[in-house]
Structure formats: C-alpha cells, structure tokens
N, C-alpha and C positions, 0 to 999 in steps of 0.2 A: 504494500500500500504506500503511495505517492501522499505521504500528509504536509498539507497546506495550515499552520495556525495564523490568528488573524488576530490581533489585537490595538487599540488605539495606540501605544506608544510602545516599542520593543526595546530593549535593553541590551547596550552595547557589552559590556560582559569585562568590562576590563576589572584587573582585580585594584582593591582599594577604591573603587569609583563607588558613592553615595548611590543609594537605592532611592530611589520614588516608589513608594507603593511595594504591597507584598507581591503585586501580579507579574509584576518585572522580575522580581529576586527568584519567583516560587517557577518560571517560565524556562529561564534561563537554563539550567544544568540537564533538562528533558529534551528541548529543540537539541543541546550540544551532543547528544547523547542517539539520542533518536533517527536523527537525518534531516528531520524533519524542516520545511522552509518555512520562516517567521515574517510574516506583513505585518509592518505598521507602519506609523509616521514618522518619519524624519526629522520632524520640530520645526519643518520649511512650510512656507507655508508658496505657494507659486499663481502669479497672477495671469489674466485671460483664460481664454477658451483652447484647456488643453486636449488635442485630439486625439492623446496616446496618453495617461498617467507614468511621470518618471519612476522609476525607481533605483534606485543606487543598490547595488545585491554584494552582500560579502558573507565571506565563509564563516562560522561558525562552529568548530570542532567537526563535527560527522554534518549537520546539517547547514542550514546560511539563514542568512539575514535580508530581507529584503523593505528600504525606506521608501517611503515612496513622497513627493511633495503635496500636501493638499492645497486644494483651490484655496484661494485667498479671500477670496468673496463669499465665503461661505464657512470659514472654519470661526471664526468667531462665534454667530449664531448655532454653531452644532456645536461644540466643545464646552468655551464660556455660558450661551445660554439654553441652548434644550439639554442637553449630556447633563451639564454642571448646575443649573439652577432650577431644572422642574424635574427631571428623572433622579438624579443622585438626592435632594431633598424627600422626595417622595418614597424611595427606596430604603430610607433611614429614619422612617415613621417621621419626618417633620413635616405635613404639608404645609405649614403656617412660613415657610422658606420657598413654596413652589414661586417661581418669576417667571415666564417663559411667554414670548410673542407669536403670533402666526409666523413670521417672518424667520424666527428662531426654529419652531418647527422644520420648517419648509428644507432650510440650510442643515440640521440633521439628516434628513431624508437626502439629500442630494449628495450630502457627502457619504452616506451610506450607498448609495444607487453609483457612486465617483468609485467607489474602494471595491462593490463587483464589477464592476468593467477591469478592474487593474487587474484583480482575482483570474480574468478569462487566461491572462498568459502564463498563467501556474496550473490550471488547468490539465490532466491528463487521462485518460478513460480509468487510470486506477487510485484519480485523487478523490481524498478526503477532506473536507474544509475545519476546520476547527474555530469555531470566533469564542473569543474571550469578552464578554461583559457587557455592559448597560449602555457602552456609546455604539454599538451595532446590533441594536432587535430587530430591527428591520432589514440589516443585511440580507438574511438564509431567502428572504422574497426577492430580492430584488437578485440574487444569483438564478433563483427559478426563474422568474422574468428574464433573464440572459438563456435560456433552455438548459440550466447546469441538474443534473440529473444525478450525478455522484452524491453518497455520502454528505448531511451536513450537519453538525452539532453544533451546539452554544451551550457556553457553560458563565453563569453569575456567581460573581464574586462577590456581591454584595446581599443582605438582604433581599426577601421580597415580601413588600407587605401585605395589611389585609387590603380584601376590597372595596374598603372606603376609601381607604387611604390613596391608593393607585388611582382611583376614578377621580380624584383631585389631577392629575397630570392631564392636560389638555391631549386629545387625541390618542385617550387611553386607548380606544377601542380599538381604531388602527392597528396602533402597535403590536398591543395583542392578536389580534388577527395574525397581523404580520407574521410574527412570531412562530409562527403554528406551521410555517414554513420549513422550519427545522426537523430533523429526523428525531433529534430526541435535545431534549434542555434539562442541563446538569442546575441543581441548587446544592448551599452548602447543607443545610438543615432540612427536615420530616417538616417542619413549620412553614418554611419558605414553599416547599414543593405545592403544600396541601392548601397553600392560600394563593398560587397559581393554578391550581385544577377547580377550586372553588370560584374563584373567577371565569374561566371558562365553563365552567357547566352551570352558572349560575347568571354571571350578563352577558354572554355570548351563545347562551341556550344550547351547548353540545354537548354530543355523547360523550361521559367518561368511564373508561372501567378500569378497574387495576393498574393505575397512570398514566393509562393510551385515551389520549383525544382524537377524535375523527372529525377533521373539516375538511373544505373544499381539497388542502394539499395530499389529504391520506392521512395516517397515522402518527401522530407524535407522542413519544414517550419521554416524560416529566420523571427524573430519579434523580437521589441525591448519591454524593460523591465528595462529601467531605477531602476539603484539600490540605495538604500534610508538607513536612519537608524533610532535608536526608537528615535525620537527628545524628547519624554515625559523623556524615560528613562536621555538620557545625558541633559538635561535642571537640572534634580534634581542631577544628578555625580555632576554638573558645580555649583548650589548653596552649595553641602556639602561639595564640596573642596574649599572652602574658609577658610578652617581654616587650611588647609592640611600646614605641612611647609613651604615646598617651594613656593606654593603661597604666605603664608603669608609673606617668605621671600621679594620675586619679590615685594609684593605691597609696603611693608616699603621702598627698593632700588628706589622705581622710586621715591621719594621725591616732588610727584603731579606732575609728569610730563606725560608724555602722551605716548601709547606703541600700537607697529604694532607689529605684531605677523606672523610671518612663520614656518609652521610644513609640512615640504619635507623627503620622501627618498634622499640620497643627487645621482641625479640622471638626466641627462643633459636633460631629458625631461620636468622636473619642473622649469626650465627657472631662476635661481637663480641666475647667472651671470648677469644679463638683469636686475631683482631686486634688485640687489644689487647697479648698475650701476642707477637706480631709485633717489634711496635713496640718495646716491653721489650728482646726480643731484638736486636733492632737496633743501638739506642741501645749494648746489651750488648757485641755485637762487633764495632760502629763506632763507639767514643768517638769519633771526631772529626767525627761528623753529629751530636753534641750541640750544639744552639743553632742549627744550620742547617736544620733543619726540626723542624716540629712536625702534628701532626697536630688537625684540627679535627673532633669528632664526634659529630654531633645522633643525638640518639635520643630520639624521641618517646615517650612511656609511653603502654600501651594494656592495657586487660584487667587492671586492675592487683588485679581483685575472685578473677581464679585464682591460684592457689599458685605455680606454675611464673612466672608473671609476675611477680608480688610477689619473689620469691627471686633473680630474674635482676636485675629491680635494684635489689637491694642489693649483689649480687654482681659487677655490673659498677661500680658508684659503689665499691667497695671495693676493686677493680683499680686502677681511673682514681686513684685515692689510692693507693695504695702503690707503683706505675709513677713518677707525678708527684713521691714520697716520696724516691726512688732517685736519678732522673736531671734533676728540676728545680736550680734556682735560684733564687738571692733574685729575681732578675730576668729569669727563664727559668720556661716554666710547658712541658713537653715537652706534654700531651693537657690538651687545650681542651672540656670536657664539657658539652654543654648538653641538657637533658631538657626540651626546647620542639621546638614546631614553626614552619615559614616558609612564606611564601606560595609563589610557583612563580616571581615575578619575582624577590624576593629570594635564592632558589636557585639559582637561573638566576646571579645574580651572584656568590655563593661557589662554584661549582662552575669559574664560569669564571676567580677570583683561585688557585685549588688547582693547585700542579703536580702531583700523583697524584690519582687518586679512586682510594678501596680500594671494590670494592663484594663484598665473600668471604660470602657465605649458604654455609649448609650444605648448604641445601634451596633452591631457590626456581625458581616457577612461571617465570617471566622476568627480574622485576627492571628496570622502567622507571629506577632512579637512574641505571643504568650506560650507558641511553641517551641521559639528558638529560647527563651529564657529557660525554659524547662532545659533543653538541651544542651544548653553552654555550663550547667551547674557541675561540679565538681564532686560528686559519686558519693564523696567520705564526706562531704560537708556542705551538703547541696540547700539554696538557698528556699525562698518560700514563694509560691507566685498569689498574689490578691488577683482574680479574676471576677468582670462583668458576669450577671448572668446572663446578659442580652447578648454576648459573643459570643459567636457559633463552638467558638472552641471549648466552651463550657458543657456543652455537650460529652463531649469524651473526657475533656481534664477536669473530671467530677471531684477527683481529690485535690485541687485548689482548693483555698479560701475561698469561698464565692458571695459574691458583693451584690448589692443593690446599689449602684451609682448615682441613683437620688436617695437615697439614704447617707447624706453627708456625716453623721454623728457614728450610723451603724460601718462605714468607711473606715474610719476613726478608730474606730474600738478590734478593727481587726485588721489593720496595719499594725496596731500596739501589740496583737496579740500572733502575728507574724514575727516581729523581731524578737520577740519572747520563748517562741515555738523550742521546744528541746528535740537535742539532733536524732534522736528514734524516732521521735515522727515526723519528724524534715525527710528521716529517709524513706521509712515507708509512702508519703505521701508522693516524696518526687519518684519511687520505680514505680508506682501504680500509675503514674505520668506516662513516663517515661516506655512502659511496655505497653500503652497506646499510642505513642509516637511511634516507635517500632513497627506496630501493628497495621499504620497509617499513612507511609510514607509518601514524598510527593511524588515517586515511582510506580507506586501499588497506584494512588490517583488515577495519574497518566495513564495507564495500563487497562485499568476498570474503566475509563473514560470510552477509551477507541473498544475497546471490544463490545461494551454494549451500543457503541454509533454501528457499527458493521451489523451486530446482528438488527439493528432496529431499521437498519435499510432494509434488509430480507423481508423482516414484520412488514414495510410499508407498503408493500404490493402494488398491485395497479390502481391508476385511479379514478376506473371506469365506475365498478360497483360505487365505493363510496361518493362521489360525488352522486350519487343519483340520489344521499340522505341526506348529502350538506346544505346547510341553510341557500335559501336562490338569493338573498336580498345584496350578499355581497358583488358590489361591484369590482374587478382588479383595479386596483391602483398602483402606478409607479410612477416615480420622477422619470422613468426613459420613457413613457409614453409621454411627457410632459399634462400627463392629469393633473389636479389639484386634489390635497387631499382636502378633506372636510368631516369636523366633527362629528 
C-alpha cells in the first residue's frame, strides 16, 4: 500500500527543533519509519491563480515530505478564521469563542477543495489517503468529487462535542455531511465517537448500526484509536538529556527544592488560568511549601493574530506577575514563565528533573504531554503526574491524580498531596502508567489505524444498493463545481 498522510502543517524532523503541537511530534517517527508520503503546508502562503499546487518534496528517512504553498487569498479565512475560530472553539466545548464569517467559511472549503487537486499527483491505484484533523473535514469529498476511489480515513485529534455544541459552528451540517465521505473516522475517546454517530442519526436522520453510517457515499465506520507514543524511545531522550544544558542548568537552580512542571500551547483550552490560580492557592494555605517547590511553565504562543489568543496572554503573563508578586522572594521566584518552545530531547529532560507534571486542559482530545511525562520519569524515583479528567488521556492513565480543573481549591489540595506522595506509590502508580503506555504505542496507533481503513474499504461496497436508502434532499456540493455552499 502507497500511503498518502495529509495534514495542515508537517514537521520538518530536525533534532532539537521546538514542536508545535502533539500532531507534529506524534506524526513524525511513523511517516520516517513507514515510507509513507506527508502533505502539508509549507508556512508559504503563494498568490494568484495557481494552475498546478507547488510543492517542494524531500526525503524523510524511508518515507518524504511533501510542502506545498497555499493560496494567499484564502489561507487567512481557513486557518485564522473557520479552522481556528468556529471549529477548534467549538470542538473544545467553548461555543461562547465560535467567530466565523461566510467569507471564512467559503476560504476553508476552497483550501480544502486546493489540497485534493494537489493530492491527485500522489495518487496511485494502491494509495491510501490519510488526513489528520479538524482543518480538513471536508477534504475525503472533495477527493471523491476528483473520482478518487482508493482508501480514505480521517482521524481527530481533538475532541468532539455534543450536539449542541457542534450545531453552534455555522455550516455544521455540511461539514458533517461532508465528512461521511470518508471510509472510516478515527476519534480519540468512546465519548467523542458516540457524540459523532449521535449526531448523525439524530440531525442528519441516518442509518447507524455498530459505528457504520450509510449515506449517499456508502459506509463509514466511526472507531476510536487512542493515540500513544514510543515511551521506550522518550524514557532513553529523558535519561540522555540529563546532561543537556539546560537541564543541567534547571537542576543546579532549584537548590533541592522540588519542581511541577507544565508544557501547554498557550491556549484557553489547556486551562492554565485555573492552574495557575492552583498554585496561588497553595502556596495560600500551605505557607510552608513556600521555597520548597516551584513550578516550571512553558507555554508556547500560537495564533496570537485571534483575539481570544492575544487576551489569554496577557492574561496569563499578568497572573504569572501578580502570583510571583504575593509569594516570591528576593531570592525565590514561586512560577518560572517561559513563552518559548523545546525540542523533544530537551523535554524529555525537564519533565524527567519535575516531581509533579500538572497537565489540567479543560478540553483536550488526548494530551500527549501527560504521556511523555509518565515516560521520561526515572523507574526508582518516578515523579507524580496531576491529570484533567477532560483529557482523553485520563482514560487509560486512570492511576494519575485526576483533577477537576475548575475545581481550583480541589487543584490545590492534590498538587500538595503529589509532592507529599511516598515512593511505593509513586511507583506503583507510574508502572500501572507506564504498562499502558507500553500497551498503546504511537506504533500499535498507526498500525490499528490503516488496517481497519483497508478493511472498511472492502465493508464499503458498491454504491448502487445504498444510495437507493440515502436521504434525496442532498444536493452535491463543491468548490470545483464552483457551487455555493449554504446553511
């Protein structure tokens, strides 16, 4: 099999280069490994009417990398405002943040409809497509609309909400539709899946049985597939970078004091207000954990061109100052703020100098940090991880601390009792981690991903019979017939 993965922005793979996002980090060592060819964007953005999509193609261990330039006149509106201000809000239970224009719409759509035409020259009678996540739902149509007949899945990395919440995103129904185009859609969570088939059998009125929907396209199979990473691999990043600078730096600073550790997008769905507000509390009604721990917490700035971005960090740089304001010292800094990113070695080694990892989202699809922190811990002396219950990862790393992240007080009381924890049940807590990370790999992922895309194309059969049961009312819609879409 010829596999094609597809995602919004690929990851050049160099070592020591800062991660954007877990889908980059989690993507990377599969495609190298695989063969497999990776589309995404370039970061270019390229103006006029292109008759052919560029792409710039280079090698990748076994498989390659292919950039491609998006249109200019339209990445704005699909990235900044449909991707980033009505889907990603809505996908993280905020509808009260959905923003989104006709205009915004349209320019999604068109750069999805831009990225199957590029798709055609990857193309081979024994490719497979693979698209990664919420800035292409409407891809898997608009390659059917090109006659693309192979293999196609989509897998979400983020949440999926209920359907209230979705039916706030203008041109839910579309999309959805759209959607349905795919041979089978991966969710991380039993929750996410069951509130995408509830939505379909409920306001798009279709068959569903045992996670097979039947519309106009044929069969789609809805399962989940929890995404994982090599714990073998980052256990040994996290023992080599002990000598790496900055670790070494970090461990001489803390003078035997004790370090909680946060590694966010800085990003209103990782709840870092709420955490920060934790810590405060803390510090509040345990004066005498002042000077004995401090917390260390990276938050990388992203999207800083939407309102809701920009406002959260000034609002959290004005926490981080007025917390630090309270409970510092001349010679005591309580919360360590850095708004940079690290590579995955050097991660690997602050996560493994931290006796707590906080990882509390509000919202979150999975949350690979709270895997790699399990995984960089140190076997004889392994640290303690506070985990959201709302991240997906809480699902399997049941032996966390697990938090309510609006519960600032209840935060509070189990951080204190994190640093506290004695090492027999630091240990047993991290191997019951730990041999479901094993168990989980982002290998086993990858693997369970394409074998059940192959068989669910066999499932999808012809689409004579079924169409004679799917709804009439739909009309097709694409941006290459230059239709309009409409609510």
């Amino acid at each position: 099999m010829n596999l094609v993965v597809v995602s919004n922005r690929v990851a050049r793979g160099k070592p020591n280069e800062p991660m954007t996002g877990g889908l980059a980090a989690a993507l990377l060592p599969v495609v190298e490994k695989s063969g497999a060819i990776w589309v995404g964007s370039s970061g270019r953005v390229r103006d006029g009417n292109q008759k052919e999509p560029f792409a710039e193609i280079e090698a990748l261990g076994a498989g390659a990398l292919a950039m491609l330039d998006l249109p200019a006149a339209h990445y704005g509106g699909y990235y900044e405002g449909f991707a980033n201000s009505a889907l990603w809000p809505a996908l993280h239970s905020r509808a009260d943040l959905i923003r989104a224009s006709q205009d915004d719409y349209l320019s999604y759509r068109e750069v999805n409809a831009f990225m199957a035409r590029a798709l055609l020259r990857f193309k081979k009678p024994d490719s497979a497509f693979w698209v990664q996540d919420y800035h292409f739902l409407a891809l898997g149509a608009e390659l059917r609309d090109l006659g693309v007949t192979q293999p196609i899945g989509f897998f979400l990395h983020t949440p999926w909400p209920t359907r209230s919440v979705i039916s706030g995103v203008p041109h839910h129904r579309d999309l959805i539709e759209a959607m349905l185009a795919y041979d089978l859609i991966g969710f991380q969570t039993e929750e996410d899946c069951e509130n995408f088939l509830s939505y379909a059998q409920s306001d798009l009125g279709l068959a569903v049985h045992d996670g097979v929907v039947v519309s106009r396209y044929g069969r789609t199979r809805a399962a989940v597939f929890p995404i994982g990473i090599d714990p073998q691999k980052f256990a040994q990043q996290a023992t080599k970078a002990t000598t790496h600078p900055d670790v070494s730096r970090l461990r001489r600073s803390l003078n035997g004091e004790k370090l909680a550790i946060g590694v966010d997008r800085l990003d209103y769905s990782k709840g870092l207000i709420n955490r920060i507000k934790a810590f405060d509390r803390m510090w509040t009604l345990h004066p005498q954990l002042s000077r004995t721990v401090s917390l260390l917490q990276i938050a990388t700035p992203s999207r800083g061109a939407i309102e809701a971005y920009g406002n959260l960090q000034s609002d959290v740089a004005k926490l981080v100052s007025d917390v630090n304001g309270v409970h510092g010292e001349v010679d005591w800094t309580p919360i360590r703020y850095l708004n940079k990113g690290f590579g995955q070695a050097v991660l690997a080694g602050l996560y493994r100098t931290a006796q707590v990892g906080v990882v509390t989202p509000l919202q979150d699809g999975m949350n690979l940090v709270a895997k790699e922190y399990v995984a960089a811990q140190n076997p004889a002396d392994p640290g303690v991880l506070v985990l959201s219950k709302f991240a997906g990862a809480a699902n399997e790393l049941d032996t966390a601390l697990l938090v309510n992240p609006h519960d600032i007080d209840g935060m509070a009381r189990t951080i204190s009792t994190a640093l506290s924890m004695q090492l027999t049940e630091r240990r047993m807590r991290w191997e019951a981690m730990m041999e479901k990370l094993r168990g989980g790999t982002i290998q086993q992922w990858f693997a369970d991903f394409i074998d059940a895309l192959q068989e669910s194309q066999l499932d999808r059969g012809p689409l004579g019979p079924v169409l004679a049961d799917a709804p009439t009312r739909w009309p097709l819609r694409s941006v290459n017939n230059g239709a309009r879409y409409h609510h």
